[in-house]
Residue, then its C-alpha position, 0 to 999 in steps of 0.5 A: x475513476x477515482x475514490x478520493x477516500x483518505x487511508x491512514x498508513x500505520x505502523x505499530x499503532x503509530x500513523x505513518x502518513x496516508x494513501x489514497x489506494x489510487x491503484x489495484x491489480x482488482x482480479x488479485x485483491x491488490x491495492x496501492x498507492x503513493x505514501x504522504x508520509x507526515x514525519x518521516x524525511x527518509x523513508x529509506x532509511x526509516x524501513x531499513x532500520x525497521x526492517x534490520x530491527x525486526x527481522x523483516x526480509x527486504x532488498x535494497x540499494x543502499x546507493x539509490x536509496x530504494x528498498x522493496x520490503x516483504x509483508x510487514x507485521x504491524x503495518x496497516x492501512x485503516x479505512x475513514x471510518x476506521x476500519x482496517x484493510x486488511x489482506x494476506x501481507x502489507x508491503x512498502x517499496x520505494x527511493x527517497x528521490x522518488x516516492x514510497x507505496x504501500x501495497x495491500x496483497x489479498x484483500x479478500x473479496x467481498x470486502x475489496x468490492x465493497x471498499x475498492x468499487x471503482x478499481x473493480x468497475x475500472x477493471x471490468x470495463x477495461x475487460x469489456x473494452x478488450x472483448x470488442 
């Protein structure tokens, strides 16, 4: 099941790339998806450098080109209709040889059910499949 509604990834005001939220965890409020970033050629190092710079935690492996961040103030993802999503933390994880996601933790029901309704119908269905 696929929404196929465009997000827009900010930073600060300023857009990053977009996301189609193509994936969630529906029972905690999550939400993810790959990032189409629109100027950024090393997503490595663009959040390292934003992370060292703005005291934001993160983990990575300089060799692999991988960083997994913490919740990053200023990073919000904003709805067609330009809304923000907004959750308890926004987090990025990825490697420039791969692909980076951004990950919306505690999207607060019932604004995830009115925004996400096919990840929750997905979930419910998969539980219902799981019960036969």
């Amino acid at each position: 099941m696929n929404s196929n509604k465009l997000y827009t990834v900010l930073l600060e005001g300023n857009t990053l790339g977009t996301t189609l939220l193509e994936k969630a965890d529906a029972p905690m409020g999550v939400v993810f998806g790959k990032i189409d970033f629109v100027a950024i050629k090393s997503g490595y190092a663009f959040f390292k450098s934003y992370c060292l710079g703005k005291g934001v935690v993160f983990d990575d492996i300089p060799e692999e080109r991988c960083i997994s961040t913490q919740g990053i103030p200023g990073l919000m993802v904003i709805a067609e209709g330009g809304v923000e999503i907004k959750g308890l933390a926004c987090t990025v994880s990825g490697m420039d040889s791969d692909e980076f996601e951004i990950c919306l933790i505690g999207v607060p029901y019932p604004a995830y059910e009115e925004e996400f309704p096919h990840h929750v119908q997905a979930y419910s269905q998969r539980w219902e499949q799981a019960g036969e």
